[in-house]
C-alpha positions in Angstrom: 0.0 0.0 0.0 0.7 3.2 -0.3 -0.2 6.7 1.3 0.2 10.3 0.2 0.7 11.9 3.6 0.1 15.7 1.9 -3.5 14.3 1.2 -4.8 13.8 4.9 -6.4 16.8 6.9 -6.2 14.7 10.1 -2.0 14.7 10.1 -1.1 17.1 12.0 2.7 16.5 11.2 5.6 14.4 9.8 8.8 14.4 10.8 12.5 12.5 9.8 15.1 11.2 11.4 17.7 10.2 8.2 20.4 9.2 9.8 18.8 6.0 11.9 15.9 6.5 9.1 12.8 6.9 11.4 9.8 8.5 10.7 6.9 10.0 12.8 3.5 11.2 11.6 1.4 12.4 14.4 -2.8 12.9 13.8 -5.2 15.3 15.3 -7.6 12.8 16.6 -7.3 9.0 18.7 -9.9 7.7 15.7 -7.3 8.9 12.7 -4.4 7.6 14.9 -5.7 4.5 15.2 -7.3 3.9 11.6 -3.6 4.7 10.3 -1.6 2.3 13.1 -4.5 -0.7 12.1 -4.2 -0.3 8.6 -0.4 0.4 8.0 0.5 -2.1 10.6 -1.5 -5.4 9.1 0.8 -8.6 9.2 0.8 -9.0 5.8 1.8 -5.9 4.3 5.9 -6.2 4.2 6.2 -2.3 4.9 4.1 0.5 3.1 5.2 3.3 0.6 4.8 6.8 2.3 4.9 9.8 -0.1 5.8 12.7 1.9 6.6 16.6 1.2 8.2 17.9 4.1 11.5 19.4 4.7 13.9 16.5 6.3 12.2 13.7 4.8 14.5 13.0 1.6 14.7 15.4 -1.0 11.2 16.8 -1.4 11.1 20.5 -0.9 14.5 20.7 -1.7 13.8 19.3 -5.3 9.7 20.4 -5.5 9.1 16.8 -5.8 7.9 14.3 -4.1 10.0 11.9 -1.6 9.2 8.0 -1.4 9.6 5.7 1.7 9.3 2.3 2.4 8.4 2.1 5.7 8.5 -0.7 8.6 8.6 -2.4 12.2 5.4 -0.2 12.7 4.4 0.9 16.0 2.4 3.4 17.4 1.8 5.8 20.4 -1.9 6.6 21.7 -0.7 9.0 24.4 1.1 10.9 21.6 -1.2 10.0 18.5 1.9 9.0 16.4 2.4 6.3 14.3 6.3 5.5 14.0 8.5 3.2 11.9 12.0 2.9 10.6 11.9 4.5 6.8 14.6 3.2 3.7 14.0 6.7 1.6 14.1 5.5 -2.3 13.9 7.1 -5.8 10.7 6.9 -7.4 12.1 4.3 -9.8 12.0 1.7 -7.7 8.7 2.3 -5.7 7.1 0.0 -8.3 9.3 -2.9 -10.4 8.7 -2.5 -14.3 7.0 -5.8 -14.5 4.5 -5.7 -11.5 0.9 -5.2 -12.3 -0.2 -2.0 -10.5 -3.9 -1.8 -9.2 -5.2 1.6 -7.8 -7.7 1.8 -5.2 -8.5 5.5 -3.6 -9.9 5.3 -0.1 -11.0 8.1 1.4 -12.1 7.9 5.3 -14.7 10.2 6.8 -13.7 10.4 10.4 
């Protein structure tokens, strides 16, 4: 999976940590923090593809473009309504391989 986090009104920020590669993106309510940790956390997704805009995550504002993460080891804090991971930052090249069949489905939560 993969989530634009420039698209969400309930983030309130995102921050990066490059050189252990973390990542934190806190929410404004408990309910948007915890439909984020359920759903970027399932078992059998192998990380997820964060698309982020924000100065110290990769390139992006440097550039005007875009930066791509694969993130994992997903955990979260309710007292702090952040969803952490540790984040491998990667050109947009390889977010999808050449031969895999790409299927796009846009969900949008009311919350």
């Amino acid at each position: 999976p993969a989530v634009s986090l420039a698209r969400s009104h309930h983030i309130l920020s995102v921050d990066c940590d490059s050189h252990p590669g973390n990542i934190s993106v806190t929410f404004d309510t408990a309910v948007s923090f915890q439909t984020a940790l359920d759903d970027w956390s399932q078992p059998q997704h192998e990380g997820i593809l964060l698309i982020s805009y924000v100065a110290g995550c990769g390139a992006g504002v440097a550039t005007s473009e875009r930066s791509f993460h694969i993130v994992t080891n997903i955990t979260g804090s309710l007292k702090n309504l952040t969803v952490m991971g540790q984040m491998k930052t990667i050109p947009i090249h390889e977010t999808v391989h050449p031969d895999q069949e790409i299927r796009l489905n846009v969900v949008t939560y009311q919350l």
